[in-house]
DSSP file (Angstrom, degrees, kcal/mol; ACC not computed):
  #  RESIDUE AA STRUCTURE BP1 BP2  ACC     N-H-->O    O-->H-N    N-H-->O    O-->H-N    TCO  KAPPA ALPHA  PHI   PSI    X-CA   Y-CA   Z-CA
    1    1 A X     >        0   0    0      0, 0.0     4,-2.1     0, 0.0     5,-0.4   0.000 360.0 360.0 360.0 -43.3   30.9   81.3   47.1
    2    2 A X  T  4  +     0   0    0      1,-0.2     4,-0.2     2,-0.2     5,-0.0   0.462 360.0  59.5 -80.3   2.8   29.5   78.7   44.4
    3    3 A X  T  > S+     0   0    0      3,-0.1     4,-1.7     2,-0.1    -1,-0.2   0.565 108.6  37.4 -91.5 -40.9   31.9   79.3   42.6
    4    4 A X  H  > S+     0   0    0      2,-0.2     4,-1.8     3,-0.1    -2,-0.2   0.927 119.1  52.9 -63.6 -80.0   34.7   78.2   45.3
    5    5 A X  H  X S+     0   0    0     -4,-2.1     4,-1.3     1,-0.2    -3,-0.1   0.896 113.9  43.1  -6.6 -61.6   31.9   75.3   46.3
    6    6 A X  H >> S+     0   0    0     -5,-0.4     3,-1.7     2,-0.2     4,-1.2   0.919 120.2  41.8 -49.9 -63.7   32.0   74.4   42.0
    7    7 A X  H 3< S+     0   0    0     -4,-1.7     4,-0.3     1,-0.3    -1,-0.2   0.733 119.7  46.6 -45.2 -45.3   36.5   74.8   41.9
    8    8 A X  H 3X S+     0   0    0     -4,-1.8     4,-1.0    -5,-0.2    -1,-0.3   0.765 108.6  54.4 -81.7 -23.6   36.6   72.8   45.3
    9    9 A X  H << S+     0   0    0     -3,-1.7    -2,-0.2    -4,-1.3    -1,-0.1   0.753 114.0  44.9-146.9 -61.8   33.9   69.9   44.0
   10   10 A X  T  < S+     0   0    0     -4,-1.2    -1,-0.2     2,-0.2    -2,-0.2   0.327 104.2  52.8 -93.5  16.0   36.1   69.4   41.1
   11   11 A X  T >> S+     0   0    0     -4,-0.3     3,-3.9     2,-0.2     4,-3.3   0.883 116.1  52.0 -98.7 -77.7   40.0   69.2   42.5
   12   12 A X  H 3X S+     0   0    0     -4,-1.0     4,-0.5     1,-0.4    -2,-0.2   0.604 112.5  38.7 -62.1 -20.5   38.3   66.7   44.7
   13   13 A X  H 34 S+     0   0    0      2,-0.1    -1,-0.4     1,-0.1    -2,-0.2   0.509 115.5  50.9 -96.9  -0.8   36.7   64.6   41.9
   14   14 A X  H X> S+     0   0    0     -3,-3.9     4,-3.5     2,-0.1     3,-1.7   0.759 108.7  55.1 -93.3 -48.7   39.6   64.8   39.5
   15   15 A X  H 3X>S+     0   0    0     -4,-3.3     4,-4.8     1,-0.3     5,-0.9   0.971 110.1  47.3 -62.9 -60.3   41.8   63.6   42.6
   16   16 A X  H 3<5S+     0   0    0     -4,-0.5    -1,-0.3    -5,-0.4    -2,-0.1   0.607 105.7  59.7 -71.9  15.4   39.5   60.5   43.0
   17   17 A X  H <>5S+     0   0    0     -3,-1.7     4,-1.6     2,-0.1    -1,-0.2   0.711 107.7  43.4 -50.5 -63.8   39.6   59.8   39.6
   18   18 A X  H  X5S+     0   0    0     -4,-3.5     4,-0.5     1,-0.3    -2,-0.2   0.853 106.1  55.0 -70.1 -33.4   42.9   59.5   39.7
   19   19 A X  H >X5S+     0   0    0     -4,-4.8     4,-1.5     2,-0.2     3,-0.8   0.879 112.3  50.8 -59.4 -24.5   43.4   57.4   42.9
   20   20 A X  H 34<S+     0   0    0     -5,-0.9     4,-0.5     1,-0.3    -2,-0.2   0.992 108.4  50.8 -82.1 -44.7   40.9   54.9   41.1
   21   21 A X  H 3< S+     0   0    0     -4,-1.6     4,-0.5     2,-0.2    -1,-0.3   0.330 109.5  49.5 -35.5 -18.3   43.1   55.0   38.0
   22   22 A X  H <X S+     0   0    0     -3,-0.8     4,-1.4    -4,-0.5     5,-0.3   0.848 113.5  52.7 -82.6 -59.9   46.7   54.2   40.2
   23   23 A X  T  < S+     0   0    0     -4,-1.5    -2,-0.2     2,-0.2    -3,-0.1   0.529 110.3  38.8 -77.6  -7.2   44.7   51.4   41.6
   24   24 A X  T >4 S+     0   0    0     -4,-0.5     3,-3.4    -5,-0.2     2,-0.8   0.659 117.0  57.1-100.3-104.7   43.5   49.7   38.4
   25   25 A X  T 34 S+     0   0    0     -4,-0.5    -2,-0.2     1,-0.3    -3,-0.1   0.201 113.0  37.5   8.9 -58.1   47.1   50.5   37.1
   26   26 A X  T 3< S+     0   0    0     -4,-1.4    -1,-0.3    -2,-0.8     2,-0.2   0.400  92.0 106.0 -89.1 -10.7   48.7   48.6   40.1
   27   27 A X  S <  S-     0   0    0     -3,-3.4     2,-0.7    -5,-0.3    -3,-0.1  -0.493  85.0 -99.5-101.1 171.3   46.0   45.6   40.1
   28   28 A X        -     0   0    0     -2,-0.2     2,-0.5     1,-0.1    -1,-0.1  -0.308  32.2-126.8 -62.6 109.7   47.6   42.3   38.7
   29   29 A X        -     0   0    0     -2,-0.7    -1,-0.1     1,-0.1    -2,-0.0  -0.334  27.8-122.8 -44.4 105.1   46.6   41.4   34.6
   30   30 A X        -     0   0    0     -2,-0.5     2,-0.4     1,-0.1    -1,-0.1  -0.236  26.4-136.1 -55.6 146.7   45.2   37.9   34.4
   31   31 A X        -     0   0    0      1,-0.1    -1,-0.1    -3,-0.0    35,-0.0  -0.822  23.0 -91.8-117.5-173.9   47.1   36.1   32.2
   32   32 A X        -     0   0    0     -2,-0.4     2,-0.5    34,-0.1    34,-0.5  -0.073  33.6-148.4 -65.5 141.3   45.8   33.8   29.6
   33   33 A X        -     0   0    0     32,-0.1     2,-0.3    33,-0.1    -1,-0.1  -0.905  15.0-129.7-116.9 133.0   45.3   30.1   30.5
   34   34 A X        -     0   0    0     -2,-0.5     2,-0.3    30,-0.1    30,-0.1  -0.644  26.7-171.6 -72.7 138.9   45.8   27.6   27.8
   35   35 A X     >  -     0   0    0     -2,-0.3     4,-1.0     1,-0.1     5,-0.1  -0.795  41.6 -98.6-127.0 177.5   42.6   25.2   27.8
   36   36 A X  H  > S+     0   0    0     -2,-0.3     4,-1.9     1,-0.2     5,-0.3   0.887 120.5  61.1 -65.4 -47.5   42.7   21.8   25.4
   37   37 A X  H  > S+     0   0    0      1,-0.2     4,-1.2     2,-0.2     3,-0.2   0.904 105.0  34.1 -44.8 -65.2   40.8   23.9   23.1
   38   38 A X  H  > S+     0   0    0      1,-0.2     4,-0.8     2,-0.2    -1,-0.2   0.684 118.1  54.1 -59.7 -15.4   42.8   26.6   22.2
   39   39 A X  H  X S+     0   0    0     -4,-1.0     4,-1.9     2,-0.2     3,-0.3   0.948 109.4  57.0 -68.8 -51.3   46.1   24.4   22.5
   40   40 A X  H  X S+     0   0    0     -4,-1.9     4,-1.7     1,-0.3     5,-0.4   0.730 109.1  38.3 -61.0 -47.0   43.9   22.3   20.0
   41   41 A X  H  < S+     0   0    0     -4,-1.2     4,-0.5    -5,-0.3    -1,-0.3   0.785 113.6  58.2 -92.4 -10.8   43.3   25.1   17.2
   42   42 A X  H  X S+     0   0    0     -4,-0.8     4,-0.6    -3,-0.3    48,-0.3   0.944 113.7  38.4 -79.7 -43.9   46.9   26.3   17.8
   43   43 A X  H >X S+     0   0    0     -4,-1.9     3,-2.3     2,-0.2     4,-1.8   0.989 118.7  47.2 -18.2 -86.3   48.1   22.6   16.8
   44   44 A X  H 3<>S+     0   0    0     -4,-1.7     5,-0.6     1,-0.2    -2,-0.2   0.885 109.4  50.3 -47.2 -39.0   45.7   22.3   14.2
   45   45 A X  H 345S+     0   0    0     -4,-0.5    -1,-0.2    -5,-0.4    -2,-0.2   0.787 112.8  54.7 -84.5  -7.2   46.4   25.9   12.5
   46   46 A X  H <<5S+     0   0    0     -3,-2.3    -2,-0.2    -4,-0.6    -1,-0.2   0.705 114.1  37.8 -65.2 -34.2   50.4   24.8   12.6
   47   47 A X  T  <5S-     0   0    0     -4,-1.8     3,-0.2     9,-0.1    -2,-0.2   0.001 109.2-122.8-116.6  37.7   49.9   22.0   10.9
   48   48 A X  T   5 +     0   0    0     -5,-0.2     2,-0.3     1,-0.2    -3,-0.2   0.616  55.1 157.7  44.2  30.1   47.5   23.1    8.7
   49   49 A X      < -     0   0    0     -5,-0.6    -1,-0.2    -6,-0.1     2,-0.2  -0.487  57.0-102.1 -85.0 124.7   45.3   20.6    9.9
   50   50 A X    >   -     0   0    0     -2,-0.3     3,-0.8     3,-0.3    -1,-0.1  -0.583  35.0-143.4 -59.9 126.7   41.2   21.0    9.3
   51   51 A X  T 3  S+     0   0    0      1,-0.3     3,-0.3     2,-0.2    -1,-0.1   0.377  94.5  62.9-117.6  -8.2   40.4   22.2   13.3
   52   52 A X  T 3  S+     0   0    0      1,-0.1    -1,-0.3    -3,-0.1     2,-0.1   0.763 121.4  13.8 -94.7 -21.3   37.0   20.1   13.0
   53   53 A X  S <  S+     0   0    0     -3,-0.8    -3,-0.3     3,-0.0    -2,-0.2  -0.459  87.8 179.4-161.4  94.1   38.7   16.8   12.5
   54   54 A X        -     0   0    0     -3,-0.3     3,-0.2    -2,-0.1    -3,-0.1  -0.328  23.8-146.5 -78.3 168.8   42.3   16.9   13.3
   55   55 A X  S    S+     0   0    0      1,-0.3    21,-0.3    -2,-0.1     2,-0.3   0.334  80.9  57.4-124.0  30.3   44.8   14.5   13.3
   56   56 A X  S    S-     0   0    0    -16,-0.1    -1,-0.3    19,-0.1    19,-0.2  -0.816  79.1-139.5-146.5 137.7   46.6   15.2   15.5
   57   57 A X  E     -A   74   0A   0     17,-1.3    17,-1.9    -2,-0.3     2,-1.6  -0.295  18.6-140.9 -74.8 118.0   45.5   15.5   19.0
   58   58 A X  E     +A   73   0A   0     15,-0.2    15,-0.2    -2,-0.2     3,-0.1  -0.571  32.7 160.7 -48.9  84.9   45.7   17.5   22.0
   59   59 A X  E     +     0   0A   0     -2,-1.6     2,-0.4    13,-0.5    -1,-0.2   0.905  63.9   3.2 -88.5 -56.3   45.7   14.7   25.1
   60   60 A X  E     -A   72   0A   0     12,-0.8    12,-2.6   -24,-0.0     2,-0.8  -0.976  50.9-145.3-147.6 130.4   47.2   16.8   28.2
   61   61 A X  E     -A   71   0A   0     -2,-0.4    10,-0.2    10,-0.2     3,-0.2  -0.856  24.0-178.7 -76.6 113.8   48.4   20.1   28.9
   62   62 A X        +     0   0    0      8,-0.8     2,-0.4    -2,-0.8    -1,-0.1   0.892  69.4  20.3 -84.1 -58.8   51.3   19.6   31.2
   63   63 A X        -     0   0    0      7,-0.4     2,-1.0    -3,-0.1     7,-0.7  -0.918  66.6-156.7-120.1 102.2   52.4   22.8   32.0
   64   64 A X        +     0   0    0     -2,-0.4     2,-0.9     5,-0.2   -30,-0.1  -0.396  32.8 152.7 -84.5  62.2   50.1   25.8   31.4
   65   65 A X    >   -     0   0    0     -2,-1.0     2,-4.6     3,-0.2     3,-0.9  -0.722  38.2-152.2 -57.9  50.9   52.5   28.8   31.1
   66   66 A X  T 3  S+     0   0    0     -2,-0.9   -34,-0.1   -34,-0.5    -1,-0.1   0.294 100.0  46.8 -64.4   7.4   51.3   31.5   29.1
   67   67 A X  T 3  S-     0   0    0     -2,-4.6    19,-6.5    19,-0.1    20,-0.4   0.793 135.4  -3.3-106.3 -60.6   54.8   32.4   28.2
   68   68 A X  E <  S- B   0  85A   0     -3,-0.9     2,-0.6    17,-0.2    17,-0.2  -0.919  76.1-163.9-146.3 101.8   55.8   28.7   27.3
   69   69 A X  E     - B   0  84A   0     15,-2.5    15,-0.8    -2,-0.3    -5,-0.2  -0.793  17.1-127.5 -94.5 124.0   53.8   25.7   27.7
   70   70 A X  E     + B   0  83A   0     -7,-0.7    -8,-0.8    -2,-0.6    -7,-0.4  -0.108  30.9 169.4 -53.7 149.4   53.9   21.9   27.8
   71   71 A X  E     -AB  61  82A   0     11,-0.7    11,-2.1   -10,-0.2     2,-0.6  -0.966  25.0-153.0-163.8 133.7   51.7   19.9   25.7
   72   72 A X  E     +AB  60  81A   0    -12,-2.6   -12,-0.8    -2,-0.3   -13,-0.5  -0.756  21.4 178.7-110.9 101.0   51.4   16.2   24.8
   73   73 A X  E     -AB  58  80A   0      7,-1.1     7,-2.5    -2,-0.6     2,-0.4  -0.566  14.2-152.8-111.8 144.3   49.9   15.5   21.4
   74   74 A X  E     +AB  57  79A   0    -17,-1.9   -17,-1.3    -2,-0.4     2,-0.5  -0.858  18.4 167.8-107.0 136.0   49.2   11.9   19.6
   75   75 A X  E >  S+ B   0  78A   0      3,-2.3     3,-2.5    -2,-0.4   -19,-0.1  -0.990  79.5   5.7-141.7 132.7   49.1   11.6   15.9
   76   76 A X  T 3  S-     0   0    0     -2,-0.5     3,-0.1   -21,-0.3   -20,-0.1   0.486 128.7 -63.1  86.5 -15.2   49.3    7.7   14.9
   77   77 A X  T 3  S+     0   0    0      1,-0.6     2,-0.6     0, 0.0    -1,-0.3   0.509 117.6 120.2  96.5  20.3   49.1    6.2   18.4
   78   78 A X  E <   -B   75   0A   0     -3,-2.5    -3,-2.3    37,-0.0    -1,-0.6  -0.897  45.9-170.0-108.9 149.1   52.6    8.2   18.7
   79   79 A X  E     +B   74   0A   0     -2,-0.6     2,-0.4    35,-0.3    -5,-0.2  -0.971   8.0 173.8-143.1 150.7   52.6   10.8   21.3
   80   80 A X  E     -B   73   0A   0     -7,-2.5    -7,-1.1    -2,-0.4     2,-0.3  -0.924  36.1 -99.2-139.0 156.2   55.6   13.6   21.7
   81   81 A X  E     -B   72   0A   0     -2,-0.4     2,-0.4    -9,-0.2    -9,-0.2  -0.633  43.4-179.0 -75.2 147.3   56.1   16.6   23.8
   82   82 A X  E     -B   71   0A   0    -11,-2.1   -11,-0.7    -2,-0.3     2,-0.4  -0.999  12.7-139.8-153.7 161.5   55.4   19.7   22.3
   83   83 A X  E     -BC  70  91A   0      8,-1.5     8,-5.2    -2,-0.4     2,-0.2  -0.995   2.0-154.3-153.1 127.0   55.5   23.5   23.3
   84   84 A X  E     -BC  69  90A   0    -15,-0.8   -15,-2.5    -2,-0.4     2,-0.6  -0.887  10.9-160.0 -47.4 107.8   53.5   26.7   22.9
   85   85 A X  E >>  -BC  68  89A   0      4,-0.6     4,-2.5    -2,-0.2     3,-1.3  -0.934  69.7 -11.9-131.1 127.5   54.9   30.0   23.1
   86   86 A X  T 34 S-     0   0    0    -19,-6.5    -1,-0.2    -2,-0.6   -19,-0.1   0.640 120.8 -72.4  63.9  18.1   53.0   33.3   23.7
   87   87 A X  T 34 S+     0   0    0    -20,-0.4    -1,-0.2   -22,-0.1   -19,-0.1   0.760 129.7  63.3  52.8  26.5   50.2   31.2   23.2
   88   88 A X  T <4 S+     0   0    0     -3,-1.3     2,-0.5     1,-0.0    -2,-0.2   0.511  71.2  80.1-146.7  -2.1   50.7   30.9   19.7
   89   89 A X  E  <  -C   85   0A   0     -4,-2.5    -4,-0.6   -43,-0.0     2,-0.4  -0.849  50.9-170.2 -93.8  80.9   53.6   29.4   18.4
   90   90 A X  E     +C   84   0A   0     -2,-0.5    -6,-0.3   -48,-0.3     2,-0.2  -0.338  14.5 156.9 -99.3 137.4   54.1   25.6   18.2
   91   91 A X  E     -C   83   0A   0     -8,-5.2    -8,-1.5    -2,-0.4   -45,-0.0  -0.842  29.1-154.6-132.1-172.5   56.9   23.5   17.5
   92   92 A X        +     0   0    0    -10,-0.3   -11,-0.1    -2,-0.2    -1,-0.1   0.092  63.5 117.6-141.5 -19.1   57.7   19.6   18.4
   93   93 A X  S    S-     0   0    0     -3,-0.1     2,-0.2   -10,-0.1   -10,-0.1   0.217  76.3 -88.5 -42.9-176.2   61.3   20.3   18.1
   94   94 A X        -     0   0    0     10,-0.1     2,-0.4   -12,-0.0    -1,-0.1  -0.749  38.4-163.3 -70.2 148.1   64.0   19.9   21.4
   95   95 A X        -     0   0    0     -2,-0.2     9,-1.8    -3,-0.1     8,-0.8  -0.936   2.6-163.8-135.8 153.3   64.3   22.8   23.4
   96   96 A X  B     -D  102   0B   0     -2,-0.4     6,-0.2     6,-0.2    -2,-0.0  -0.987  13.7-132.3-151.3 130.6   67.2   23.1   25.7
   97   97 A X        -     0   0    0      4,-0.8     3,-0.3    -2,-0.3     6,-0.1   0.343  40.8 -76.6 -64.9-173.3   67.5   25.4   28.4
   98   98 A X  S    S+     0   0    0      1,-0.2    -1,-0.0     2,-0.1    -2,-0.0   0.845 133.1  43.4 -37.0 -52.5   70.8   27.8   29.3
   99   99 A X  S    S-     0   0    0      1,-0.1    -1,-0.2     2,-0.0    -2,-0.1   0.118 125.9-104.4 -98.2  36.7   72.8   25.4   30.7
  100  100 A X        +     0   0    0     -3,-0.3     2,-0.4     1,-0.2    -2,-0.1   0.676  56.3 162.6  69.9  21.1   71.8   22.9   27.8
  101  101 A X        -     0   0    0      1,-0.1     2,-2.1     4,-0.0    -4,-0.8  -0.510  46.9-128.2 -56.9 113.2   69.5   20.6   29.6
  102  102 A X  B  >  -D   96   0B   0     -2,-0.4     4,-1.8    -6,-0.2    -6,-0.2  -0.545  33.0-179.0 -64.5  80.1   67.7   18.8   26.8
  103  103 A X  H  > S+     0   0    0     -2,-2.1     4,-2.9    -8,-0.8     5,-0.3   0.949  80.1  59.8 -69.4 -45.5   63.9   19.8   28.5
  104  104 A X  H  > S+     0   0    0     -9,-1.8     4,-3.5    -3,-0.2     5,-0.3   0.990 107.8  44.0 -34.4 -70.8   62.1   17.7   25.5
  105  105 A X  H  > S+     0   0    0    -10,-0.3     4,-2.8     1,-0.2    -2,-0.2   0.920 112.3  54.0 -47.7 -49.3   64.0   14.7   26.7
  106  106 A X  H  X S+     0   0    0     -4,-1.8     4,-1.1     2,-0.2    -1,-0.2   0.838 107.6  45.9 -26.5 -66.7   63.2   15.4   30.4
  107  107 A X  H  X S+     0   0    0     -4,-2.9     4,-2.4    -3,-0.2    -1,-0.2   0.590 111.2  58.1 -71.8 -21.5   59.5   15.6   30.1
  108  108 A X  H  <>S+     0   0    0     -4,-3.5     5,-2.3    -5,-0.3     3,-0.3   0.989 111.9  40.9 -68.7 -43.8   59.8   12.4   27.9
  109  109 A X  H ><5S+     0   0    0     -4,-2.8     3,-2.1    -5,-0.3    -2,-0.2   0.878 115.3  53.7 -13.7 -73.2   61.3   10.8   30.7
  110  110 A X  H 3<5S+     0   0    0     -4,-1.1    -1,-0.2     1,-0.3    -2,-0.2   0.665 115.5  31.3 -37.1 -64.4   59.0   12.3   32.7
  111  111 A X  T 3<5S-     0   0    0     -4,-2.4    -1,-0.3    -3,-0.3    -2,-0.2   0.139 114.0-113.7 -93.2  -0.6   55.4   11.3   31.1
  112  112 A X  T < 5 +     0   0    0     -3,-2.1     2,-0.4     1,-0.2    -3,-0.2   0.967  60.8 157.4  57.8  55.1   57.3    8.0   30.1
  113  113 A X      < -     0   0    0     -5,-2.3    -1,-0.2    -4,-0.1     2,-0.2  -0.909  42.3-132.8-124.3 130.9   57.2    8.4   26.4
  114  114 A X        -     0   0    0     -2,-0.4   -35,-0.3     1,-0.2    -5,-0.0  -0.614  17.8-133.1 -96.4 164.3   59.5    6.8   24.1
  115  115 A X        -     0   0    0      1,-0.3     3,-0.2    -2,-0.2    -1,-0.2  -0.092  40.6-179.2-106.3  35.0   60.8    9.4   21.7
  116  116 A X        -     0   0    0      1,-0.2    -1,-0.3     2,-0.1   -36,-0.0   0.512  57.3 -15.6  31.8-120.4   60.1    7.0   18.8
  117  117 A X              0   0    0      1,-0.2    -1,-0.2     0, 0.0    -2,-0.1   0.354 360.0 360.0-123.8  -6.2   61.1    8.1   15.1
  118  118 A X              0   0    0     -3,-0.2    -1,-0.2   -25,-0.0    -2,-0.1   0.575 360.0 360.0 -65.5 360.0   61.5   11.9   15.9
């Protein structure tokens, strides 16, 4: 009889293991949020820049995307659009969507920046 008790005890604690294991499975993964800081050392470690006094600056995170984010940085009293990807990849380049929408140019528009000597 304890031995049935023991067999039945553990079917039943193995199963509600596993329901607790579907349900962390199922529940959402935060994803990473860009703050001015980490935007700031991602800058700075692209452009080799010393990350205690860079020169060129973080001002506003526009769009915080964790896949691909906007970002407006000033170096010189010039400020550009700039993008983060995967939360580690930075360029300054234009990026243009599928159907070839200049998205740099957009957001300059956008934020009123003039696209200066780039």
């Amino acid at each position: 009889m304890v031995l049935t008790f023991k067999l039945g005890y553990d079917i039943g604690y193995f199963d509600a293991l596993a329901l607790k294991n579907d349900n962390n499975a199922e529940s959402p993964i935060p994803q990473p949020l860009l703050t001015m800081e980490s935007a700031q050392r991602i800058v700075s470690g692209a452009l080799k820049e010393d990350p205690t006094n860079p020169k060129t600056i973080v001002e506003q995170i526009i769009d915080n995307n964790h896949k691909l984010s906007t970002i407006i940085i000033e170096n010189n009293k010039l400020k550009k659009i700039a993008w983060i990807i995967d939360m580690r990849l930075f360029f300054t380049d234009d990026l243009f969507n599928d159907e070839g929408y200049n998205l740099t140019e957009g957001m300059e528009h956008q934020h009123n920046i003039s696209r200066g000597d780039h």
